[in-house]
N, C-alpha and C positions, 0 to 999 in steps of 0.2 A: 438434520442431525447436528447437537454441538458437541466438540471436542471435550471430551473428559474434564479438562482443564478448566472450563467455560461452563461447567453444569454445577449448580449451587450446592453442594453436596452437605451443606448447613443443615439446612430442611430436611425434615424427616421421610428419605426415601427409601425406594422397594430397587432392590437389582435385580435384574431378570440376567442372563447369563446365555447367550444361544451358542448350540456347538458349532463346533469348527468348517464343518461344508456346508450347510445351510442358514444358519443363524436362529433368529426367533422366527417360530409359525407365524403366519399372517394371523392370526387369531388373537397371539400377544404379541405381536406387534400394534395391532388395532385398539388395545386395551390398556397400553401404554401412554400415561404425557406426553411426554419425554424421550429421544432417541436419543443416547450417548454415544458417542464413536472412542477408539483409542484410534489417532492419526498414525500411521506406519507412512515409512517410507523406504523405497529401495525394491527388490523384488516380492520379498514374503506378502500374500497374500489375503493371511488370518492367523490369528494366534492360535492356541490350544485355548481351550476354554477355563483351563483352570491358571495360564495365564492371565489370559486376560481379567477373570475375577478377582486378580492379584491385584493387578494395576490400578482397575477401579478401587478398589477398597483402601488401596494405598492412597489414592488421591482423595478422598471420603477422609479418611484419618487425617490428612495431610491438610485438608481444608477446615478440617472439624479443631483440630489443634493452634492452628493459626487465628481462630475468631474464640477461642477460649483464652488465648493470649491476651485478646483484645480489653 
């Protein structure tokens, strides 16, 4: 898996989004390139899912704005 930060978010990609106590099915896991993580640190264990779709999208934009600078 690479940290959010580390996945090219240039490229034209698909976010799969897994909930909170299990994540994505082994199904779309399987079906996936790509595994992204959001790195946490300290005790919290998972985000809420609509967290976490923040964050990636944030960095998606964040990356996507920085190479249209370019």
């Amino acid at each position: 898996n690479l940290d959010a930060a580390e996945y090219d978010f240039t490229q034209p990609t698909l976010a799969l989004i897994g909930n909170e106590t299990t994540g994505l099915s082994s199904g779309w896991r399987e079906a996936c390139d790509q595994l992204v993580r959001i790195p946490m640190f300290g005790s919290a264990s998972s985000l809420n899912a609509a967290t976490a779709a923040t964050v990636v999208l944030y960095e998606a934009a964040r990356q996507r704005s920085a190479s249209a600078r370019r």
